[in-house]
C-alpha positions as CSV (number, residue, x, y, z in Angstrom):
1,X,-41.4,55.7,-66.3
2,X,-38.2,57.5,-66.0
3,X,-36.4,58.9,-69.3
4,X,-33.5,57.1,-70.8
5,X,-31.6,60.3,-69.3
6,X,-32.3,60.3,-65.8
7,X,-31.4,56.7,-65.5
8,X,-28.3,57.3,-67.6
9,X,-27.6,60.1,-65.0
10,X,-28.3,58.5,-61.7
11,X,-26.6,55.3,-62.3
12,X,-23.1,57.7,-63.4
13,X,-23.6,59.4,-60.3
14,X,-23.9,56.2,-58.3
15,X,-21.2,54.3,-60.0
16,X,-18.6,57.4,-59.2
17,X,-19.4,57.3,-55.4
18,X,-19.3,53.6,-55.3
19,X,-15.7,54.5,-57.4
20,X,-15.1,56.8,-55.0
21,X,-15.4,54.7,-51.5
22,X,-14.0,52.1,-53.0
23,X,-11.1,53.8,-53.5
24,X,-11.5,55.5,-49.9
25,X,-12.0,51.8,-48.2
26,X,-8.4,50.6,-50.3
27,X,-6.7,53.4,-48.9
28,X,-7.0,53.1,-45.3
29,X,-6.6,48.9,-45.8
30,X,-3.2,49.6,-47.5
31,X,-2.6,52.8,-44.6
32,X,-3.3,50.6,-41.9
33,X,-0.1,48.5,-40.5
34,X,0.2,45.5,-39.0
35,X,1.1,44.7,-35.4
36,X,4.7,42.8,-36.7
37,X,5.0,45.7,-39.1
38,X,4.7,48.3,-36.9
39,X,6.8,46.8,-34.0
40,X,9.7,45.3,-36.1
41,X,12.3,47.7,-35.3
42,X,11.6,47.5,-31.4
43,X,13.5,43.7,-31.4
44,X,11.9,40.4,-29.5
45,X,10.3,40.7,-26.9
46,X,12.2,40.6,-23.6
47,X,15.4,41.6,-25.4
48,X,17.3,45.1,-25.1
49,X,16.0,47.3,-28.4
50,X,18.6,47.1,-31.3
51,X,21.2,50.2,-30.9
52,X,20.7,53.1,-33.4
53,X,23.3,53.8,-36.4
């Protein structure tokens, strides 16, 4: 049976990579933009783009 220790140790290590993608798979949800987001200044569709200030 394992010590006390190496448990203690391997489950640190796995909780900080599980952390650590976690945090990693938040990121690029929250990065990524959504279609309306990312095409909201171009105007509706089949209408001349907004002018630029």
């Amino acid at each position: 049976m394992a010590s006390d220790t190496n448990i203690v140790r391997r489950k640190r290590k796995r909780r900080h990579k599980n952390a650590g993608h976690q945090r990693k798979v938040e990121q690029s949800r929250r990065s990524t933009t959504s279609y309306d987001e990312l095409f909201a200044g171009c105007g509706d569709p089949g209408e001349p783009a907004p002018k630029s200030e």
